[in-house]
C-alpha positions as CSV (number, residue, x, y, z in Angstrom):
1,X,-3.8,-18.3,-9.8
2,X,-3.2,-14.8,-8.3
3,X,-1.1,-12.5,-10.8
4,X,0.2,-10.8,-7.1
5,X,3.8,-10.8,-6.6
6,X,4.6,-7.5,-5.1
7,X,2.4,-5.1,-3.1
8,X,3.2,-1.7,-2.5
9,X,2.2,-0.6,1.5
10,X,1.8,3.1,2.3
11,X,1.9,3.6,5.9
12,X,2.7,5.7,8.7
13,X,7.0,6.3,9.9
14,X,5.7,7.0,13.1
15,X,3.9,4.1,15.5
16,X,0.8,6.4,16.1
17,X,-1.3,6.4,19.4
18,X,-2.9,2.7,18.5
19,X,-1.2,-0.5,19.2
20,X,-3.5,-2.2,16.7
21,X,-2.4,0.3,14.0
22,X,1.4,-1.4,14.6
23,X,0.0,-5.1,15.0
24,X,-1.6,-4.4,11.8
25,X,1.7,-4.1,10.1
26,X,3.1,-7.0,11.4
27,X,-0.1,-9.0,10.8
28,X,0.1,-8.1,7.1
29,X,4.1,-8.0,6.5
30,X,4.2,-11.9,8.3
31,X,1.1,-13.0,5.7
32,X,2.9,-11.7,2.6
33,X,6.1,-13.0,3.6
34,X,4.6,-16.4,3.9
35,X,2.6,-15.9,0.9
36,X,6.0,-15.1,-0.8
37,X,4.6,-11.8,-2.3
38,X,7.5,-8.8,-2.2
39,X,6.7,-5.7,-0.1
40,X,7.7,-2.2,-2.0
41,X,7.5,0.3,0.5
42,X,9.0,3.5,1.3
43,X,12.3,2.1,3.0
44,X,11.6,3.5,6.4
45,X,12.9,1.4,9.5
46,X,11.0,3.1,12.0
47,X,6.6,3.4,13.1
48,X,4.6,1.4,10.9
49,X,6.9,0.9,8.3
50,X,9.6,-0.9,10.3
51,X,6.7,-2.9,11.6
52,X,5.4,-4.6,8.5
53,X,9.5,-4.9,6.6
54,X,11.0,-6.3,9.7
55,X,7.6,-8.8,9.9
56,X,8.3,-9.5,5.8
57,X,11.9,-10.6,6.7
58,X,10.9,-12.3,9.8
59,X,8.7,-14.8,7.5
60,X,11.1,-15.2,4.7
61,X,10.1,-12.7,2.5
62,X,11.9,-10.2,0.5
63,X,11.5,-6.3,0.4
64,X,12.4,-3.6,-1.8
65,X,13.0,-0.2,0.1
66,X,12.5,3.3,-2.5
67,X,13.8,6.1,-0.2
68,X,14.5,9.9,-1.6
69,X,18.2,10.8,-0.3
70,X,17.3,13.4,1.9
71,X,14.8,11.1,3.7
72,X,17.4,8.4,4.9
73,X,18.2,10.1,8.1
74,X,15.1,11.1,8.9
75,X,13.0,7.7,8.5
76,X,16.1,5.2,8.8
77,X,20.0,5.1,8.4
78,X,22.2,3.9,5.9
79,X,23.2,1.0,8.1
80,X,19.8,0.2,9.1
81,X,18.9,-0.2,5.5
82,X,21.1,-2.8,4.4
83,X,19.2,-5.3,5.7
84,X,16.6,-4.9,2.6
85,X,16.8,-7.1,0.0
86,X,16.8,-4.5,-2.6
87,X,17.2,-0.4,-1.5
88,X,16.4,2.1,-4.1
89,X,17.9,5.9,-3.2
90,X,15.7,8.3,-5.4
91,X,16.6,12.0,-6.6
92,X,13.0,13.5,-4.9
93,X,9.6,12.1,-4.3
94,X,8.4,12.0,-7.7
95,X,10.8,9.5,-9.3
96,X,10.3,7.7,-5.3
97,X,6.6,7.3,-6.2
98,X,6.8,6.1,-10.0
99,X,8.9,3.4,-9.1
100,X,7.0,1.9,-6.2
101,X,4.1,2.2,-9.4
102,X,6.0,0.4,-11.9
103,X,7.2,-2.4,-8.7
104,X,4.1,-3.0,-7.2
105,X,1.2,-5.4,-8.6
106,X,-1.1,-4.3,-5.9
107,X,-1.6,-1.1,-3.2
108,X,-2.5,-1.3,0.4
109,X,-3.0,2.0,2.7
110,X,-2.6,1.2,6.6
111,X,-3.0,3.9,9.1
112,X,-0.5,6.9,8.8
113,X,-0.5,10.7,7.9
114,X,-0.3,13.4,5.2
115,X,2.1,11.1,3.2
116,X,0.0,8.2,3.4
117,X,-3.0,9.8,2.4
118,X,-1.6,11.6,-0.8
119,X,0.2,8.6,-1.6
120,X,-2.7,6.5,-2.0
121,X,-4.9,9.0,-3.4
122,X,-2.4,9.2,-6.3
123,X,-3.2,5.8,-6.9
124,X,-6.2,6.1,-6.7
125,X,-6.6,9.1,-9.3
126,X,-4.6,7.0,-11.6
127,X,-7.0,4.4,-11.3
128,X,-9.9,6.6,-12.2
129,X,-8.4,7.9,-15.4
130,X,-8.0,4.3,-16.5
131,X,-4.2,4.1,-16.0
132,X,-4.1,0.8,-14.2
133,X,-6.2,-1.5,-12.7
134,X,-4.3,-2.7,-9.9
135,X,-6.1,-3.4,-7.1
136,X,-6.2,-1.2,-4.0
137,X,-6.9,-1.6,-0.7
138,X,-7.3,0.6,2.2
139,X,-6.9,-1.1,6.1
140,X,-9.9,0.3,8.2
141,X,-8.0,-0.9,11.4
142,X,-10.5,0.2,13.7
143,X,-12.4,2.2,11.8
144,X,-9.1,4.8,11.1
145,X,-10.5,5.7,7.2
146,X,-14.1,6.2,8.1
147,X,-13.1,10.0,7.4
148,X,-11.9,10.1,4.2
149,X,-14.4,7.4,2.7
150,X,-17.1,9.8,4.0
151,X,-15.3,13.0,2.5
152,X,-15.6,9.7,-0.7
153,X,-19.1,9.5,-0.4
154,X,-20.1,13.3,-0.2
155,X,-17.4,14.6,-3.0
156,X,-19.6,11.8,-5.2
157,X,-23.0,12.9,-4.1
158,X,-22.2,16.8,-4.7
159,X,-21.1,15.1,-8.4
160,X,-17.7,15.6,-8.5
161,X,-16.8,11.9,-8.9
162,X,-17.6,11.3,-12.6
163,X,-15.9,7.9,-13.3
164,X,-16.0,6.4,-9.6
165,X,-16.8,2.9,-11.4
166,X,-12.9,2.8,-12.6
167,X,-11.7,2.8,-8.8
168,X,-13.5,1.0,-6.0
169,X,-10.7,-0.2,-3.5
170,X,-11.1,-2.3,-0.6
171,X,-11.9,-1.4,2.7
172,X,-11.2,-4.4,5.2
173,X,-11.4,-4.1,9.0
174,X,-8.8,-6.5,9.4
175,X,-5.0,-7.3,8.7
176,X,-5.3,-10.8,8.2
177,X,-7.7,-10.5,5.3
178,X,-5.6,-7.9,3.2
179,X,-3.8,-10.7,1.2
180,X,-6.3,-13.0,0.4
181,X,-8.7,-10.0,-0.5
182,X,-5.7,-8.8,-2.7
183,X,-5.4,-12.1,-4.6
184,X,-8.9,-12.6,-5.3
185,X,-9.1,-9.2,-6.7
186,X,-6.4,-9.4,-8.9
187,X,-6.7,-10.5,-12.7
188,X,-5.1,-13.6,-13.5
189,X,-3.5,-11.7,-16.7
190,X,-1.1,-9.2,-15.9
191,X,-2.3,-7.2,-19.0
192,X,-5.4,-7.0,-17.6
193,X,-4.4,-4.7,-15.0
194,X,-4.7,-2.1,-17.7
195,X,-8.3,-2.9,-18.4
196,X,-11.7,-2.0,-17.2
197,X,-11.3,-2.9,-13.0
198,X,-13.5,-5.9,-11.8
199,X,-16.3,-4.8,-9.3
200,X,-15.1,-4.8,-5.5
201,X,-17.3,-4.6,-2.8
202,X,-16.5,-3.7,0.5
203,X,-15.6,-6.7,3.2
């Protein structure tokens, strides 16, 4: 049985210019709110973010919102926001991220900008010094993270990826196999998420 209760998605507050980067929210916030698995997230209502929370509710799941007080008005309102299940108003961006850490079982990147990015690669970096082994998962929706696993690839050959074998996310092409993928990679003890990471290969 899958030790996945909550997964944490970084994603864009904006829609972007693809409609498949906004259907991929909502493909993956209606499978984890049928799955019954909690979305963590950044407590935007708006873009990408307001794509895959409303598609959580929609399904009968429940979300956690972790929102710095000075980004409320710029990603959402206070009204909007009380439709969450649970909100969480942080000091700054620091304590925002350590608590969608210590919530989260499991981390999923969909398409979005500068946030996103350093977001996830925090996770990542974690990951490689052999602070967890939660699995991580990156959604290629049409190919949007090609970039950055080449930038991957040649930061690795010119040898400055030393431990690469504690961190090997997922990269799937497609929304719908983001929670299954997540569950299978997932150790069925929780205190093995603190261990050596299994092998993932790319789907």
């Amino acid at each position: 049985m899958s030790s996945i209760r909550s997964i944490c998605v970084y994603c864009g507050s904006s829609p972007g210019r693809d409609p498949a980067h906004l259907e991929a929210g909502r493909i993956l916030g209606t499978a984890m709110g049928e799955a019954g698995i909690r979305l963590v997230y950044g407590g935007g209502t708006r873009g990408i973010m307001g794509a895959v929370s409303d598609a959580v509710l929609a399904a009968g799941g429940e979300v956690t919102g972790i929102i710095p007080r000075f980004l409320i008005d710029m990603e959402a309102t206070e009204r909007e926001l009380t439709r969450l299940d649970e909100l969480i108003v942080t000091a700054d961006m620091h304590e925002r991220k350590h608590k969608m850490f210590e919530r989260s079982d499991a981390f999923v990147a969909l398409p979005g900008g500068i946030g996103t990015l350093e977001e996830i690669i925090e996770i990542m970096t974690w990951g490689q010094l052999g602070r967890h082994a939660k699995p991580i998962a990156f959604a290629n929706i049409n190919g949007f993270w090609d970039p950055l696993s080449k930038l991957l690839d040649h930061m690795r050959a010119e040898g400055f990826i030393h431990t690469a074998h504690q961190v090997r996310p997922l990269v799937l092409d497609r929304a719908e196999d983001i929670v299954p993928a997540i569950a299978g990679a997932a150790p069925a003890d929780p205190a093995e998420r603190l261990g050596e990471p299994a092998v993932i290969e790319r789907l």
